[in-house]
C-alpha positions in Angstrom: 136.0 69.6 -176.8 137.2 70.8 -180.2 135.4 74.4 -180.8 133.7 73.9 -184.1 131.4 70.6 -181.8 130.4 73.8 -179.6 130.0 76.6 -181.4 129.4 75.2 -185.0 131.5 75.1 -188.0 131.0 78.8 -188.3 132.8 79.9 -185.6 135.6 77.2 -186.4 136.1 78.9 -190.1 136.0 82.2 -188.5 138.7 80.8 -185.8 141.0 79.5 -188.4 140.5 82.6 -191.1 142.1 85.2 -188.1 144.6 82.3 -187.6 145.6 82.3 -191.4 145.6 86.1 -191.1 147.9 86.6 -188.5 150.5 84.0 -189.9 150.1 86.1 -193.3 150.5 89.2 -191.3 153.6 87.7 -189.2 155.0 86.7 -192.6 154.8 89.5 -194.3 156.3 91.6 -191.3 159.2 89.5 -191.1 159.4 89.6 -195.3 159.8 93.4 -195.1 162.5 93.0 -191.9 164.3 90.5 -193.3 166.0 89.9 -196.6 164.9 86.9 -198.5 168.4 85.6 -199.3 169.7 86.1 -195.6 172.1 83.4 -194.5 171.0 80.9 -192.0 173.2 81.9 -189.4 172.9 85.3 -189.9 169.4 85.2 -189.4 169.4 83.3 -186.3 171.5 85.3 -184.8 169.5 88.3 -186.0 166.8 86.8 -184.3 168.8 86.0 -180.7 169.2 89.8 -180.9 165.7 90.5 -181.6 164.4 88.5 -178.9 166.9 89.2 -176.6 166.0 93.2 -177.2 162.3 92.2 -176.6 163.7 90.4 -173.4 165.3 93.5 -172.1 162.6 95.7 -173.0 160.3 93.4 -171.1 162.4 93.5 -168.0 162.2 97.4 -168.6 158.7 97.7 -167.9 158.3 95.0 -165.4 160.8 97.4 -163.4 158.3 100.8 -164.0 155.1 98.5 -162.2 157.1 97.4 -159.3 156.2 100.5 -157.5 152.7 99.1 -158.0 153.1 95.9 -156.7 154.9 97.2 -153.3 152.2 100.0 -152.5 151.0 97.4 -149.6 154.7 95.9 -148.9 155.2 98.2 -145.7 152.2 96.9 -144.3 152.2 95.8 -140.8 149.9 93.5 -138.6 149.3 94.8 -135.5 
């Protein structure tokens, strides 16, 4: 079921004006990161770093919750 059939076409155009918004937004972020006249390899491998830095930092914090996850580990059934 598409989501304009549900909701009307109201909530479709107000669906796909946040969607346009956020790709202008992401745009525009990477604009002022990025030069324009980068070179294609350069910027790929600008962006291998990038993600593998997000990557690392998400391994980071997964590593601060695990105490969280193994507050019932010791647990025994007796």
């Amino acid at each position: 079921m598409f989501l304009g059939e549900k909701f009307g076409d109201g909530a479709a155009q107000v669906v796909s004006d946040g969607a346009e918004a956020a790709k202008k937004t992401v745009d525009k972020t990477v604009n002022n990161l990025l030069p324009a006249n980068i070179g294609k390899n350069l910027g790929l491998a600008l962006y291998g770093i990038i993600a593998v830095a997000g990557i690392a930092v998400f391994v980071y914090i997964l590593s601060l919750l695990k105490p969280i996850f193994q507050i019932g580990a010791n647990v025994s059934d007796k």
